[in-house]
MARTIGU-352473 format. One record per residue: y, z, x of N, C-alpha, C, O in turn. Coordinates in pm, whole numbers. Layout:
BEGIN
      n_Y      n_Z      n_X     ca_Y     ca_Z     ca_X      c_Y      c_Z      c_X      o_Y      o_Z      o_X
        Y        Z        X        Y        Z        X        Y        Z        X        Y        Z        X
...
END
This chain:
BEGIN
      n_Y      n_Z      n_X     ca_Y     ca_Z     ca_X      c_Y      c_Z      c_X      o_Y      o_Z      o_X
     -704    -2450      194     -589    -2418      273     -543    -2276      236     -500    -2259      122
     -548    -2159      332     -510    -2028      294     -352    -2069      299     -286    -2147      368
     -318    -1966      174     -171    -1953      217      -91    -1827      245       26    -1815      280
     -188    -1731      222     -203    -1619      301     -276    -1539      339     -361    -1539      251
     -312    -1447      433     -428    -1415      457     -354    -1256      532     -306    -1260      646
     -356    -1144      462     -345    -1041      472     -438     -913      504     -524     -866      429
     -392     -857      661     -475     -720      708     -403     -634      668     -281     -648      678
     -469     -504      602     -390     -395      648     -354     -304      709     -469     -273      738
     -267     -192      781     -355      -77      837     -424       12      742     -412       12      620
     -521      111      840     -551      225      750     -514      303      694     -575      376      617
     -336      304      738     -300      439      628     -225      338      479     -233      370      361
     -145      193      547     -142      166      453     -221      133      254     -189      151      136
     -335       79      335     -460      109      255     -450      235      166     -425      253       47
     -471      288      237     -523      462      177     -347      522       96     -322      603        6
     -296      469      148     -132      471       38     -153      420      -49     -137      481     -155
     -201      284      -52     -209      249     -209     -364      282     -276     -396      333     -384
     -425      244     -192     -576      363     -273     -483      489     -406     -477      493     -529
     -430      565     -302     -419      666     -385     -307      672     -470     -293      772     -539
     -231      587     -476     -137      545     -566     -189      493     -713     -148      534     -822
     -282      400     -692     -363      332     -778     -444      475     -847     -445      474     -970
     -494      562     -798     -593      684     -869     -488      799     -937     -520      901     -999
     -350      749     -904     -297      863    -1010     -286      842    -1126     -255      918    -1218
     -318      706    -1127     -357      670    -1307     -459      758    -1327     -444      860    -1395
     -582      721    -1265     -728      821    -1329     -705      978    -1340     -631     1054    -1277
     -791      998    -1436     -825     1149    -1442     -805     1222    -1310     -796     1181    -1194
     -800     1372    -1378     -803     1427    -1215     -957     1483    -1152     -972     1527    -1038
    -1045     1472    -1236    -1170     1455    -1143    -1187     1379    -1063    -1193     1393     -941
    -1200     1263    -1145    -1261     1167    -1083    -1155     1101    -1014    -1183      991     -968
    -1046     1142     -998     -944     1113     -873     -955     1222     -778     -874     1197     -689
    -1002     1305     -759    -1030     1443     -670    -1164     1357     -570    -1197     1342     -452
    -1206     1320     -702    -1381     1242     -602    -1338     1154     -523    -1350     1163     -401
    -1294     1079     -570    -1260      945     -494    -1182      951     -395    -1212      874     -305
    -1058     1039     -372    -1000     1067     -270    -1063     1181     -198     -990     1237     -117
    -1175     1222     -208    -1287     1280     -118    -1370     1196      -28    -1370     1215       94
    -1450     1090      -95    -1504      990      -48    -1425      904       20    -1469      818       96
    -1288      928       -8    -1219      801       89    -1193      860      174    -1125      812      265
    -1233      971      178    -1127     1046      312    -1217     1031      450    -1180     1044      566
    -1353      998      393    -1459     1042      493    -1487      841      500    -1492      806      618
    -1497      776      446    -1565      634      458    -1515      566      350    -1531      598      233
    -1445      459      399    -1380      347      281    -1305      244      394    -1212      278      466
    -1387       73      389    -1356      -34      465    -1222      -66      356    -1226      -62      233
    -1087     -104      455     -999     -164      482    -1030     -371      432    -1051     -457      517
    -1025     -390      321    -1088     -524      248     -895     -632      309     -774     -608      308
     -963     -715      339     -881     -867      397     -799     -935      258     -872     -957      162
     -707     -956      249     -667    -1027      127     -680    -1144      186     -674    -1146      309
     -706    -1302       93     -737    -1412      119     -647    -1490       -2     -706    -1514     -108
     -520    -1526       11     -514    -1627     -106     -500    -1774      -85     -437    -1824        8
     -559    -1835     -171     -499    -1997     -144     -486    -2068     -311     -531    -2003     -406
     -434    -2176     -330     -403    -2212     -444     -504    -2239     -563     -465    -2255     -679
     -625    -2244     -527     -742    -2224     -645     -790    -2078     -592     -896    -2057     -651
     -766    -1991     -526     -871    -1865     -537     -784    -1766     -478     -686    -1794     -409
     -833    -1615     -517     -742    -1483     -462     -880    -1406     -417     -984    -1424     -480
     -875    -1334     -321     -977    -1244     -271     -922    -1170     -243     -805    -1191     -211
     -985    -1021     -239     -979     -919     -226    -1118     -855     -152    -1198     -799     -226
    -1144     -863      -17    -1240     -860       25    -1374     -944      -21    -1407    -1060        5
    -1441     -839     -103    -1547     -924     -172    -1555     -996     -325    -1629    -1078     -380
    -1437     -920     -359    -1396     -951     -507    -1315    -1108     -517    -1240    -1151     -429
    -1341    -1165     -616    -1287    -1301     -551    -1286    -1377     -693    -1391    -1386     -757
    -1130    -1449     -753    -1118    -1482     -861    -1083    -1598     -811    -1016    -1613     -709
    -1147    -1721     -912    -1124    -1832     -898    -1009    -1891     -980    -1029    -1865    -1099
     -897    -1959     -962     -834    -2016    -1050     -853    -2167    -1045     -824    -2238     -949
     -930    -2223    -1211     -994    -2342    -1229     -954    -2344    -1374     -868    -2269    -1421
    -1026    -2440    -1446     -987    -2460    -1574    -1011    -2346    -1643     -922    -2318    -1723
    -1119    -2258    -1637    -1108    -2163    -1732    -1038    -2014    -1755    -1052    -1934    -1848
     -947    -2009    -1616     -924    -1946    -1582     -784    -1953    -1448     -803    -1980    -1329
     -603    -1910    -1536     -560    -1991    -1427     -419    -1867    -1427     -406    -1790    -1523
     -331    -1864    -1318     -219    -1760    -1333     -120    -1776    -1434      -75    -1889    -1450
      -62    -1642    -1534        0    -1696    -1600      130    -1681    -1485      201    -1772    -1443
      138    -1535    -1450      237    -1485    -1410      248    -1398    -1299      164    -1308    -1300
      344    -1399    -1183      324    -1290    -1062      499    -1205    -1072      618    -1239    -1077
      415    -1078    -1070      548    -1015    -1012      528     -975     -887      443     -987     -798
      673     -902     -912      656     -817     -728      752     -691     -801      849     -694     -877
      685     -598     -747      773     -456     -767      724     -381     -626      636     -425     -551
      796     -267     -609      786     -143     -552      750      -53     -609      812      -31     -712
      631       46     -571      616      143     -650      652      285     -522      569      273     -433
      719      371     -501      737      444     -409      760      370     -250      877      345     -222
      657      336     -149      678      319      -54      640      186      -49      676      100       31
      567      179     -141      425       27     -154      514      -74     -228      584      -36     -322
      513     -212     -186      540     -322     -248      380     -395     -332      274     -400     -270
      390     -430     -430      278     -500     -482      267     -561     -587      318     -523     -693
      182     -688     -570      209     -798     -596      150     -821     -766       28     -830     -772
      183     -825     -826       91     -830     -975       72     -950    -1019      152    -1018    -1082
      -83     -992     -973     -103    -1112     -994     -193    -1130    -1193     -314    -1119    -1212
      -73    -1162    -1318     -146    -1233    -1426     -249    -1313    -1432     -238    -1417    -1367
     -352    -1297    -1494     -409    -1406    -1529     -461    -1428    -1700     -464    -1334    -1779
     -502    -1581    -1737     -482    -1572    -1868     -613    -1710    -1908     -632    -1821    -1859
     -667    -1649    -1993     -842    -1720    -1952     -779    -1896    -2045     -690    -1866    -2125
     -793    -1972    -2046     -799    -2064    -2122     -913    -2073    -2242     -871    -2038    -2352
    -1047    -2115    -2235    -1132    -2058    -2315    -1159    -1965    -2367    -1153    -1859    -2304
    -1212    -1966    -2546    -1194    -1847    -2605    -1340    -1729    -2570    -1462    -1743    -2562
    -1263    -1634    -2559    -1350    -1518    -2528    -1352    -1474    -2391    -1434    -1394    -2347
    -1233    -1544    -2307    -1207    -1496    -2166    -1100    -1414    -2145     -997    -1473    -2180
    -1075    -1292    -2098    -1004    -1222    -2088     -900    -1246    -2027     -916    -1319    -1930
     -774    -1204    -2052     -655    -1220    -1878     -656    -1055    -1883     -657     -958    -1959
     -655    -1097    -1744     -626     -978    -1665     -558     -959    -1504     -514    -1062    -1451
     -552     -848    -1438     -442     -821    -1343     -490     -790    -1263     -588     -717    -1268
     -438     -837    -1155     -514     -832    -1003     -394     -758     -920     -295     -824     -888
     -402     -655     -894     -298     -578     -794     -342     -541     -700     -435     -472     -660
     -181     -654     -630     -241     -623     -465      -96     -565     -324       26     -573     -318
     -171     -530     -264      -63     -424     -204       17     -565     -104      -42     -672      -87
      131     -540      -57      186     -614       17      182     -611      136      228     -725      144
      163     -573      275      181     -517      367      317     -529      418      379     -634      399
      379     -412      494      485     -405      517      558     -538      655      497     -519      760
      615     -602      662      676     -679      715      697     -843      661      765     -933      709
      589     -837      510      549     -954      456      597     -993      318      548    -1071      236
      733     -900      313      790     -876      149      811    -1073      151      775    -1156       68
      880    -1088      278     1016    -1257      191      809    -1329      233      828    -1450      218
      695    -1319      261      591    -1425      278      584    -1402      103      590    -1504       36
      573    -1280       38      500    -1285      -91      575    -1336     -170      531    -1373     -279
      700    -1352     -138      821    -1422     -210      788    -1536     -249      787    -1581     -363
      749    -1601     -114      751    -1753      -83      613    -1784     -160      589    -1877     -237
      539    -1692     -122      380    -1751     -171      379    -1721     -345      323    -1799     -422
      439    -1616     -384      463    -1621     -544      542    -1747     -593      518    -1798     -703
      629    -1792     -512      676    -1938     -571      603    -2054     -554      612    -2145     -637
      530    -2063     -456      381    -2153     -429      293    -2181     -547      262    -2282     -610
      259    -2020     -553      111    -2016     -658      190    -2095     -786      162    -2212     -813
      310    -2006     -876      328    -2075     -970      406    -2227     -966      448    -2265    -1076
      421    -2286     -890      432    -2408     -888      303    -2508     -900      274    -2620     -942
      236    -2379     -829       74    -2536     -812       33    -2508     -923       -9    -2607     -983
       24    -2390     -992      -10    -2338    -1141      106    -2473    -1238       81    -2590    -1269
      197    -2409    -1254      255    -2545    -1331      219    -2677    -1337      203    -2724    -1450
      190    -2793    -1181      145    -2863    -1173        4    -2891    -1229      -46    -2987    -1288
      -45    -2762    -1186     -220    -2768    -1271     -216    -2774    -1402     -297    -2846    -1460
     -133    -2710    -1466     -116    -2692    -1575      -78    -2858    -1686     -137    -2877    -1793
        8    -2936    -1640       58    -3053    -1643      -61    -3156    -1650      -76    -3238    -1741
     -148    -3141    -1536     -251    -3222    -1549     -336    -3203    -1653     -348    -3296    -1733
     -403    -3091    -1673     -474    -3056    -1785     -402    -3110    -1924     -461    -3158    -2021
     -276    -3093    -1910     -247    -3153    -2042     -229    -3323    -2054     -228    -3374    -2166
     -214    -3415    -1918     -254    -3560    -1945     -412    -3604    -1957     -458    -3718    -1957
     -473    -3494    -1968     -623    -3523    -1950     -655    -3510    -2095     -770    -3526    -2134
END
């Protein structure tokens, strides 16, 4: 069951593309906003309560691997969503999945950030009567 399923436009995209590269160096942020300027697909967000996609990139949340925590901030123009994660088994990393919001969908990510960590809690609950 998706519980959301997010397009973006192209400039939105390319707003947060380059938001995200002012972390990097300035080479290899010079490159990359070269190459994007000329060819770079617009990727579908897909979430539902066991999995998050990001076009082709695609994290499962299952036992070994489940959300701790979501924010939501603004960074300049961009809303985006900071999805935690936190491995259960040892030697699995947590890590952060940031994803842009699209504009008209601030109160959906609201709603769907209170979703995820509820079914997360619930998941969480079971694992521990097991």
């Amino acid at each position: 069951m998706t519980k959301a399923h997010w397009i973006y436009s192209r400039q939105e995209w390319k707003t947060y593309v380059y938001k995200m590269l002012e972390r990097k160096n300035i080479v290899l942020r010079t490159w990359k906003k070269l190459l994007l300027t000329f060819a770079f697909k617009i990727p579908e967000v897909k979430i539902t309560p066991v999995s998050i996609a990001i076009g082709k990139d695609r994290r499962e949340i299952n036992h070994d691997l489940r959300v701790r925590d979501i924010d939501i901030m603004n960074m300049d123009d961009i809303n985006i969503m900071t999805v935690s994660f936190e491995g259960i088994k040892p030697g699995k990393k947590a890590k952060k999945l940031l994803i842009p919001v699209p504009k008209g969908k601030l109160r959906d990510a609201f709603e769907l950030r209170q979703q995820l960590l509820a079914a997360n809690q619930l998941f969480s609950q079971d694992q521990a009567i097991w």
